[in-house]
C-alpha positions in Angstrom: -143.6 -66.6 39.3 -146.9 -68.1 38.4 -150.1 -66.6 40.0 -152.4 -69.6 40.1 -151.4 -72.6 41.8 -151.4 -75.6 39.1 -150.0 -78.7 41.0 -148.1 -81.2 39.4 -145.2 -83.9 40.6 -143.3 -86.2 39.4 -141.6 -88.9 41.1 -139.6 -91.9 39.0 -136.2 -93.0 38.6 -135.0 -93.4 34.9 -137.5 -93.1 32.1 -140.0 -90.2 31.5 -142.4 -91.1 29.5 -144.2 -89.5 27.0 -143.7 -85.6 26.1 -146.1 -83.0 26.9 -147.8 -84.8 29.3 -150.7 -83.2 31.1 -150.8 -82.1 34.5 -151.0 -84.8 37.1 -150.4 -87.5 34.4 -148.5 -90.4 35.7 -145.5 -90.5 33.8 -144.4 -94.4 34.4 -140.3 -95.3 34.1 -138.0 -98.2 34.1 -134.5 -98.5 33.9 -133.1 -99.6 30.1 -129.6 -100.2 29.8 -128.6 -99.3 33.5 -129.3 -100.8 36.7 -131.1 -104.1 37.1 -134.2 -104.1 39.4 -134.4 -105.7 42.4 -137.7 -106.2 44.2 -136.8 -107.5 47.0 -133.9 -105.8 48.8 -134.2 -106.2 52.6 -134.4 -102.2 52.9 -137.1 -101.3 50.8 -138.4 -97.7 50.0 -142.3 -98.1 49.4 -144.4 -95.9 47.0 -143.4 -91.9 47.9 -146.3 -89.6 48.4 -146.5 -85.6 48.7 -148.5 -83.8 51.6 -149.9 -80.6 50.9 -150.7 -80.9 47.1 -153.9 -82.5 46.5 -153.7 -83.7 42.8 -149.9 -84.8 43.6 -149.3 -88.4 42.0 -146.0 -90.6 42.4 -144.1 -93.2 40.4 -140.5 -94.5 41.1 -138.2 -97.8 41.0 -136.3 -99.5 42.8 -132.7 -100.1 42.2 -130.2 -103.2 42.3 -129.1 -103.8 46.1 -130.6 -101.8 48.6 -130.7 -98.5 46.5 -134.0 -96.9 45.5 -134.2 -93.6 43.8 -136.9 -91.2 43.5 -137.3 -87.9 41.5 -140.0 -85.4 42.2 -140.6 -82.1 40.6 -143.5 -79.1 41.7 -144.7 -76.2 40.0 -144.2 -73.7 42.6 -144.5 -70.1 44.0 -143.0 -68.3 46.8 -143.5 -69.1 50.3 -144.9 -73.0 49.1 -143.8 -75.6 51.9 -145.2 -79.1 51.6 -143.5 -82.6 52.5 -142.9 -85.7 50.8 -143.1 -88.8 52.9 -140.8 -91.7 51.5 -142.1 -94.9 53.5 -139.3 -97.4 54.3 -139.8 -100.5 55.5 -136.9 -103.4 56.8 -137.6 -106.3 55.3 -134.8 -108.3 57.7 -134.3 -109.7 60.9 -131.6 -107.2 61.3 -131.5 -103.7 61.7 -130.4 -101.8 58.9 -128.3 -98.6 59.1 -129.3 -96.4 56.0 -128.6 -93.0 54.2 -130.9 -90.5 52.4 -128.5 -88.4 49.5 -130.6 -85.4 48.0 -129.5 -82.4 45.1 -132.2 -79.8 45.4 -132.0 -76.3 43.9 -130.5 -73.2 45.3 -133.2 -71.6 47.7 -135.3 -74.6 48.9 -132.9 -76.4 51.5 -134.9 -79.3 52.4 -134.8 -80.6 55.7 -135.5 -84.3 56.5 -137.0 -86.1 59.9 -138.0 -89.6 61.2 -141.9 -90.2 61.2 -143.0 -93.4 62.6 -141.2 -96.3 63.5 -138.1 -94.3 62.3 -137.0 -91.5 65.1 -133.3 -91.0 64.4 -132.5 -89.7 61.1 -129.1 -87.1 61.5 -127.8 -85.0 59.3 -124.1 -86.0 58.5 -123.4 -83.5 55.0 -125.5 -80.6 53.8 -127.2 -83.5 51.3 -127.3 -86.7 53.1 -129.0 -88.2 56.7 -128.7 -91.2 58.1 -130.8 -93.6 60.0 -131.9 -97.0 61.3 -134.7 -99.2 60.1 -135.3 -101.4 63.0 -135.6 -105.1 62.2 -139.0 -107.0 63.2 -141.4 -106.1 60.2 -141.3 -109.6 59.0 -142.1 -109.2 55.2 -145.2 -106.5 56.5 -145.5 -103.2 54.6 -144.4 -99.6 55.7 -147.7 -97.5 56.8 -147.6 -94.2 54.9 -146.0 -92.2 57.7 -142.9 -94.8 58.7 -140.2 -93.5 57.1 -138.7 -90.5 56.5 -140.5 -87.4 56.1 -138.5 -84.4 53.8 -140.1 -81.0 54.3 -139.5 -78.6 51.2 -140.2 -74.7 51.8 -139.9 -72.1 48.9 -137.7 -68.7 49.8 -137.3 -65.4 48.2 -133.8 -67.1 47.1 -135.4 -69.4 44.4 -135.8 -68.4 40.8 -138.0 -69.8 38.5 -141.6 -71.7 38.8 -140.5 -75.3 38.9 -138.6 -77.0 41.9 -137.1 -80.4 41.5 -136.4 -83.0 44.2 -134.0 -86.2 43.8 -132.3 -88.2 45.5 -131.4 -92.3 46.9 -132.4 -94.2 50.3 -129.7 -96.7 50.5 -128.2 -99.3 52.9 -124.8 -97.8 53.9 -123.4 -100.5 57.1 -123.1 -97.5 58.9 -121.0 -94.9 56.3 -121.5 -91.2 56.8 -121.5 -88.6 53.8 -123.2 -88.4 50.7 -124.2 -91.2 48.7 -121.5 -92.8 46.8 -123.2 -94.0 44.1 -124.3 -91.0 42.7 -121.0 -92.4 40.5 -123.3 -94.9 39.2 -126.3 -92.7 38.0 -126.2 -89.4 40.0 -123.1 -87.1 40.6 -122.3 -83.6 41.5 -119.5 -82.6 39.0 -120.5 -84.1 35.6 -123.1 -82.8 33.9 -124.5 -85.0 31.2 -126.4 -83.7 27.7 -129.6 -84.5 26.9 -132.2 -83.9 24.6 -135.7 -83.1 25.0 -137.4 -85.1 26.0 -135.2 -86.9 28.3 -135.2 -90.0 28.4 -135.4 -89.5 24.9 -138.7 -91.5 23.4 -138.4 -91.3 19.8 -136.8 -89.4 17.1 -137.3 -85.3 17.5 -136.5 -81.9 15.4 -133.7 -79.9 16.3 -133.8 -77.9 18.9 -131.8 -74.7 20.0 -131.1 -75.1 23.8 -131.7 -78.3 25.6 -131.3 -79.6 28.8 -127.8 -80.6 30.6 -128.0 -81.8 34.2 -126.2 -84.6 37.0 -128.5 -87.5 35.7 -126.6 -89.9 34.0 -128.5 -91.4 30.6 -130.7 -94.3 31.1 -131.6 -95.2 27.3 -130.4 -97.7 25.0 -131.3 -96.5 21.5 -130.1 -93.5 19.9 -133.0 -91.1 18.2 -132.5 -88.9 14.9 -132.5 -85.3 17.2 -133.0 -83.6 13.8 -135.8 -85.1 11.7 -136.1 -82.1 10.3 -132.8 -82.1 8.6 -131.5 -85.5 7.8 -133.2 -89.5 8.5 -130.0 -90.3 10.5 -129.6 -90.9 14.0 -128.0 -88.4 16.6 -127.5 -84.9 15.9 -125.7 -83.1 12.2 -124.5 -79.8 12.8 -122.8 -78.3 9.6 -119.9 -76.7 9.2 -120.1 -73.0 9.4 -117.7 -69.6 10.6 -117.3 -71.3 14.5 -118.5 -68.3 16.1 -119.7 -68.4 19.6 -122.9 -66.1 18.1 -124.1 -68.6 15.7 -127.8 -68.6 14.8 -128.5 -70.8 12.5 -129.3 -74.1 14.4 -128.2 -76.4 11.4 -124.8 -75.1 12.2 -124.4 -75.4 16.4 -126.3 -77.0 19.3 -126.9 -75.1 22.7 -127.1 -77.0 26.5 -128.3 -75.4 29.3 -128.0 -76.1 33.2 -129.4 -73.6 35.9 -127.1 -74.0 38.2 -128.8 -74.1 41.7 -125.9 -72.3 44.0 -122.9 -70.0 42.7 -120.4 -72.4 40.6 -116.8 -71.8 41.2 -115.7 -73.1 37.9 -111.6 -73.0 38.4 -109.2 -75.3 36.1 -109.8 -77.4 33.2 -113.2 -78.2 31.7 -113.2 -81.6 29.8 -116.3 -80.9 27.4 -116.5 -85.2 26.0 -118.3 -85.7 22.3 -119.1 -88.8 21.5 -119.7 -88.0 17.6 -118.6 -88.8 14.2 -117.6 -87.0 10.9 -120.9 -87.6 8.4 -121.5 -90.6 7.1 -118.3 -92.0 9.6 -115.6 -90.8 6.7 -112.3 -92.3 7.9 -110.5 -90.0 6.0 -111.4 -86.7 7.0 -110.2 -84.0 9.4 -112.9 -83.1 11.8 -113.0 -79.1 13.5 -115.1 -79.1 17.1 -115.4 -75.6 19.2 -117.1 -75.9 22.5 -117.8 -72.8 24.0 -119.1 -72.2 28.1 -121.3 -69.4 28.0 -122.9 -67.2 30.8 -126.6 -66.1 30.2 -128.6 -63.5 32.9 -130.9 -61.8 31.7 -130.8 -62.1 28.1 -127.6 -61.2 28.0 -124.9 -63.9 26.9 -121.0 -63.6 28.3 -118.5 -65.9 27.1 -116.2 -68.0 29.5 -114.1 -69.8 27.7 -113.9 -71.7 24.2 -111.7 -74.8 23.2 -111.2 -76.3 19.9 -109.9 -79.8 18.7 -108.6 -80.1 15.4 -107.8 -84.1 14.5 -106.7 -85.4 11.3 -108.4 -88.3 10.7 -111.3 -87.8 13.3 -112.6 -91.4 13.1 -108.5 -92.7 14.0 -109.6 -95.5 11.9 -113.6 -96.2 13.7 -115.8 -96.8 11.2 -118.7 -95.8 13.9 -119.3 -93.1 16.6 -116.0 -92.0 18.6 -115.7 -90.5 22.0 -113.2 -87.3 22.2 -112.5 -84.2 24.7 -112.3 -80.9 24.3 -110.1 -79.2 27.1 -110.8 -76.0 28.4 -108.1 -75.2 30.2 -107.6 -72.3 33.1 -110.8 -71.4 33.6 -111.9 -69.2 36.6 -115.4 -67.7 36.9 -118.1 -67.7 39.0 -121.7 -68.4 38.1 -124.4 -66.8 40.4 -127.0 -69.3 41.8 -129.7 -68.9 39.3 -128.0 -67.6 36.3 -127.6 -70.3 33.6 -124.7 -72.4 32.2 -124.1 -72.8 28.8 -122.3 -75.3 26.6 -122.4 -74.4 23.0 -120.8 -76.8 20.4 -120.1 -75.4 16.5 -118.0 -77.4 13.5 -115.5 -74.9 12.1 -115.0 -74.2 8.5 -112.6 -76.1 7.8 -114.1 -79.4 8.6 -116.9 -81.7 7.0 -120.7 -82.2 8.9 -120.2 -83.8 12.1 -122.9 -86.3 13.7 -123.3 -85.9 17.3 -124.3 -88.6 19.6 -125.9 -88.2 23.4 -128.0 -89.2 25.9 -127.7 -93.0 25.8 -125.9 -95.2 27.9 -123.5 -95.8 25.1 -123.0 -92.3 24.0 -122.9 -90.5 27.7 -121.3 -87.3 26.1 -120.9 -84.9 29.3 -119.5 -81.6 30.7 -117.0 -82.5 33.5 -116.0 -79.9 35.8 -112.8 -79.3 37.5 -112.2 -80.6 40.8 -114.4 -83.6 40.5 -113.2 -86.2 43.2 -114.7 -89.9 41.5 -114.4 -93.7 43.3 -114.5 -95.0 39.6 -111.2 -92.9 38.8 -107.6 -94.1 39.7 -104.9 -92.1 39.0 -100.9 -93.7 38.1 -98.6 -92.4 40.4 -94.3 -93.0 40.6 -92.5 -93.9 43.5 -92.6 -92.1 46.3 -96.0 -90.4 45.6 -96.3 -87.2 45.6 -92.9 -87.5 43.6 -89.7 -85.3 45.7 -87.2 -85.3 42.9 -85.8 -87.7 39.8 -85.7 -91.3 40.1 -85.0 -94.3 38.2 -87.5 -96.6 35.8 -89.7 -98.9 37.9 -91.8 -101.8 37.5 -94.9 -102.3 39.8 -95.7 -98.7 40.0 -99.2 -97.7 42.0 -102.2 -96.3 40.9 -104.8 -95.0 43.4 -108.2 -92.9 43.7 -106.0 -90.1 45.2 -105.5 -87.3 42.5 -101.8 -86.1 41.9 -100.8 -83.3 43.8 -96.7 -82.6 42.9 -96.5 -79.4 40.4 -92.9 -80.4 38.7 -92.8 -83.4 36.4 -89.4 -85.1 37.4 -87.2 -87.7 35.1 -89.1 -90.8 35.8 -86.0 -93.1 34.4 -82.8 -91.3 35.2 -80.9 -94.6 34.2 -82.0 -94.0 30.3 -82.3 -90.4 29.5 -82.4 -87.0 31.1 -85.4 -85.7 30.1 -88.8 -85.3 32.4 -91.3 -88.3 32.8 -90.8 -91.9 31.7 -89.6 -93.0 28.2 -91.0 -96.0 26.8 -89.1 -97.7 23.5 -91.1 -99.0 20.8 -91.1 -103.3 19.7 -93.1 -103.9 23.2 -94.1 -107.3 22.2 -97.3 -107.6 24.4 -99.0 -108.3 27.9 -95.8 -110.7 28.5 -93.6 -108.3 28.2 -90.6 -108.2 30.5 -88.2 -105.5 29.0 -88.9 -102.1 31.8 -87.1 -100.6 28.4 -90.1 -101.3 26.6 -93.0 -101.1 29.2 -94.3 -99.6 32.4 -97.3 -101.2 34.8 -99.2 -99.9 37.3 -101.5 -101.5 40.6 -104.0 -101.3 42.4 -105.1 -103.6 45.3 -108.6 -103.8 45.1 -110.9 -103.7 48.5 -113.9 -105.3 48.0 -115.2 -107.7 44.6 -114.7 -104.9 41.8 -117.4 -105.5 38.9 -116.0 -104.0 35.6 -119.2 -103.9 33.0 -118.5 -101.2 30.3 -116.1 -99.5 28.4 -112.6 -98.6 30.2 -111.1 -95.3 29.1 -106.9 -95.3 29.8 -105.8 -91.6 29.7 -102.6 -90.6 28.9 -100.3 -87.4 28.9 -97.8 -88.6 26.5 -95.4 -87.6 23.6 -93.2 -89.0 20.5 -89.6 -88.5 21.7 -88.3 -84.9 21.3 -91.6 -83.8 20.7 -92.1 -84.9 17.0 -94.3 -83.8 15.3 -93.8 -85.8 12.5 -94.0 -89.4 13.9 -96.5 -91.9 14.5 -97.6 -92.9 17.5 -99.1 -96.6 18.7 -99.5 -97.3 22.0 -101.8 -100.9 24.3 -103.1 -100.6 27.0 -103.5 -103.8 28.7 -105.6 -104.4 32.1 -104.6 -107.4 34.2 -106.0 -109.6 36.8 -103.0 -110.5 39.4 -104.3 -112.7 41.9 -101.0 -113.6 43.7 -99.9 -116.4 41.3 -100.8 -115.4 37.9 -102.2 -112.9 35.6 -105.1 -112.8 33.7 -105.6 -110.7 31.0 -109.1 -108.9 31.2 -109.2 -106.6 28.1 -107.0 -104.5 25.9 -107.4 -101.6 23.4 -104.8 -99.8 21.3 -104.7 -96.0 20.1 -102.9 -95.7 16.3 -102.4 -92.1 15.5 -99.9 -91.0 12.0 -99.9 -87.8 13.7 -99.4 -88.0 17.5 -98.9 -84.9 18.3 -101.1 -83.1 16.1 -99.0 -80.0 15.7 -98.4 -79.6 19.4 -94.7 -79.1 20.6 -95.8 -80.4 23.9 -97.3 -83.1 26.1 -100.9 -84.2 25.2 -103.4 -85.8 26.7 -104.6 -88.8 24.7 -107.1 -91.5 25.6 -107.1 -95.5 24.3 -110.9 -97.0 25.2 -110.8 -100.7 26.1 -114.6 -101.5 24.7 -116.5 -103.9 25.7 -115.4 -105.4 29.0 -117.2 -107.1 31.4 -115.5 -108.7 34.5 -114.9 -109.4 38.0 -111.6 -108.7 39.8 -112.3 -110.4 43.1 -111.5 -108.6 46.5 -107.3 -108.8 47.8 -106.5 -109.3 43.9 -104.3 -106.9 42.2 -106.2 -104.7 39.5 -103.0 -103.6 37.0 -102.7 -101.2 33.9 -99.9 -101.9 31.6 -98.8 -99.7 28.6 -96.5 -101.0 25.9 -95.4 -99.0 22.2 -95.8 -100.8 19.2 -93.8 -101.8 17.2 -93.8 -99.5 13.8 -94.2 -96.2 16.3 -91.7 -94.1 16.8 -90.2 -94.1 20.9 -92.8 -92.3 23.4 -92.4 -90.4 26.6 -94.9 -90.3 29.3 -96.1 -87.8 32.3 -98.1 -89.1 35.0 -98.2 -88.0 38.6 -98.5 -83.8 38.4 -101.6 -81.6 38.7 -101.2 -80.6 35.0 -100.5 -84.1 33.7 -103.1 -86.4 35.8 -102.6 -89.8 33.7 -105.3 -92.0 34.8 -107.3 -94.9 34.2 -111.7 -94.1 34.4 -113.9 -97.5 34.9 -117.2 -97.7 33.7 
């Protein structure tokens, strides 16, 4: 801990600025490739400001709707308290029920209060408040103490010299909890990869350990991380012996994440790459290890590791591809403090890889198990959680709720006897009407659902008896029903020689429907249907089991 006090905050939304900047430097942002701004949102949060630190200086945004975001971040010692005011003003001639969502760090609880013309902020989760902003300013501005006030004392339970603060004041029509869209930019159980700085500003050298944290990416151009080695952009890391104690930095790239309160980590890991073999070969086989790593006290223990071993990598992109790495079973528990790592390494046996990150288009992330997400529906059978073997269905569900059944059944008892749902190849499209040679899946949408981005369809699937020999092609085709007709929204198709890689199992694949952008309006039918190619051999599918969790993630 630091024995003189030097002061300095931070308070924005997206875009730092600038690296090295001195202290008390106003470090200006904006949000590229994200959120839109909005100015004038009848719940506004006016410029943030810090009691207690004299030289503290503020910047932040405001976001689309009636969401505003702020970040702040003190050099600290033990026993600091100070407060940072967040004026709000409402803008209506209504009152406006709002929320306050916070993550802090392990040891500096926060605790929030009304000040002013705001009296009755309640806690309603160990992160969020809410509170009304009466109507009646009539376009004036908040005075610096109407608002809510959020005092922040330091205990003997934080480690380190740096505390940081952030969180959204948002319109909520009277919901409880924490914020839900934390989905959109903020959330508790993925943990995106960065470089440094983030947001990146330009292009950097390598470096051994950067940051990973819960802030989505807010840039739109991809940097060369690694001027020193190549002129490309992203990230090279050679090939190399795929140990987890690799020390040359041209062969493996380090993320770190303090974690703030002891992690639980227990089940799968997904560890996704958005990356590329060099120079986007199309040909070759591509080697990843990811390894989660424990570090106290200069002393590294190893968690768990994961490889993925795909021949070709690209699958026929000529540009960057997004894949997973599972880490399944894991159980461990990370004190509050300690650090979590992620380190990635290209085995021998492969060519170079390029590695892509922290851009809106190449959000490569650490997802941890048990993460609960509005933007994630899961494809169910009928009945749900499934009791026992039924027959092939059309018009199946598909639902935020995760699956919870631990046996995968026989899905279509009236064509084979073998678990989960076999689909024939020849499907001949979005028309199809053949249940022999397709299966769909719905979802009723509550309120206008804007799709902007790129759709990933996850499936636990398999050529027939397990092949390993076989190709596989599947489409996945997402539909508009409106109660008369359907619309076809977007499609994408996955094309593998090898489907199952050399596994004598079920595995999880993913087909990415790029590119979409639309509206499926509210009491309209959202629908995912999958059909097999023809020129693939027959496929089976699981869906609806805690170890095969098909699913659908939006954007």
């Amino acid at each position: 801990m630091k024995q003189v006090k030097t002061w300095w905050f931070i308070a924005l939304v997206a875009v730092l600025v600038g690296a090295g900047a001195a202290s008390g430097t106003i470090l200006v942002g904006y949000l590229e490739g994200g959120l839109a701004v909005d100015v004038s949102p009848p719940l506004q949060l006016e410029e943030p400001w810090v009691e207690g630190l004299p030289e503290a200086q503020t910047v932040f945004v405001a976001l689309d709707g009636d969401r505003q975001a702020f970040r702040v971040a003190a050099e600290v010692q033990l026993g600091d308290c100070f407060f940072i005011h967040l004026p709000v003003v409402n803008k209506s001639t209504v009152d406006v029920k709002a929320r306050l969502t916070l993550l802090y760090p392990y040891g500096t609880t926060p605790l929030a209060a009304g000040s002013g013309v705001i009296d009755d902020v309640v806690a309603v989760h160990y992160r969020a408040w809410k509170f009304t902003a009466d109507a009646g300013a009539q376009g004036s501005s908040a005075s610096p103490y109407d608002g809510v006030t959020i005092q922040v004392c330091v205990s003997p339970y934080f480690t380190g010299s740096t505390v940081e603060i952030r969180g959204y004041i948002e319109s909520t029509s009277g919901i409880d909890g924490p914020s839900v869209v934390f989905m959109d930019f903020l959330t508790e159980d993925t943990i995106y990869l960065h470089n440094d700085p983030s947001p990146p500003t330009g292009d950097t050298s390598s470096q051994p350990n950067l940051p990973m944290d819960r802030w989505r990416p807010t840039r739109g151009v991809l940097y060369n991380y690694d001027a020193d080695n190549d002129a490309d952009a992203g990230r090279i890391i050679l090939h190399g012996d795929g140990n987890s104690t690799e020390s040359d930095l041209q062969k493996y790239q380090n993320w770190q994440i303090t974690v703030s309160e002891d992690l639980n980590i227990n089940g799968t890991v997904t560890v996704v790459l958005w990356s590329a073999v060099r120079e986007f070969d199309q040909t070759a086989r591509g080697i990843v290890t990811a390894y989660l790593r424990h570090f106290s006290g200069g002393t590294y223990i190893e968690i768990a590791s994961s490889t993925l071993d795909l021949t070709p990598w690209q699958q026929g992109s000529a540009t960057w591809v997004k894949s997973e790495i599972l880490i399944e079973d894991v159980q461990y528990i990370i004190p509050a403090g300690h650090i979590l790592e992620l380190k990635v390494v290209v085995e021998e046996d492969s060519p170079d890889m390029w590695f892509a990150y922290d851009t809106t288009q190449h959000p490569s992330q650490l997802v941890m198990p048990g993460q609960v997400a509005e933007n994630v529906l899961y494809v169910h059978n009928n009945p749900t959680p499934p009791t026992g073997d039924t027959t092939r269905q059309a018009d199946l569900s598909m639902d935020t709720t995760a699956p919870t059944a631990e046996v995968l059944y026989n899905y279509d008892t009236d064509k084979d006897l073998e678990p989960g749902r076999n689909i024939h190849y020849g499907g001949s499209g979005t028309g199809e009407g053949n249940l022999d040679k397709y299966q769909n899946w719905q979802f009723t949408i509550p309120e206008d659902l804007h799709i902007s981005g790129d759709v990933s369809t996850i499936l636990w699937s398999a050529t027939k008896t397990f092949d390993t020999t076989k190709r596989g092609i599947v489409t996945a085709y997402l539909r508009d029903f409106d109660g008369a007709g359907y619309t076809e929204i977007a499609n994408g198709t996955l094309d593998m020689d090898l489907w199952q890689q050399g596994s004598t199992t079920w595995v999880e694949r993913e087909i990415i429907i790029t590119g979409v952008d639309y509206t499926v309006l509210a009491g309209h039918i959202l629908e995912l249907k999958i059909i097999v190619n023809s020129g693939s051999h027959d496929m089976w599918f699981a869906y609806d089991t805690t170890d095969y969790p098909s699913r659908v993630v939006l954007p």
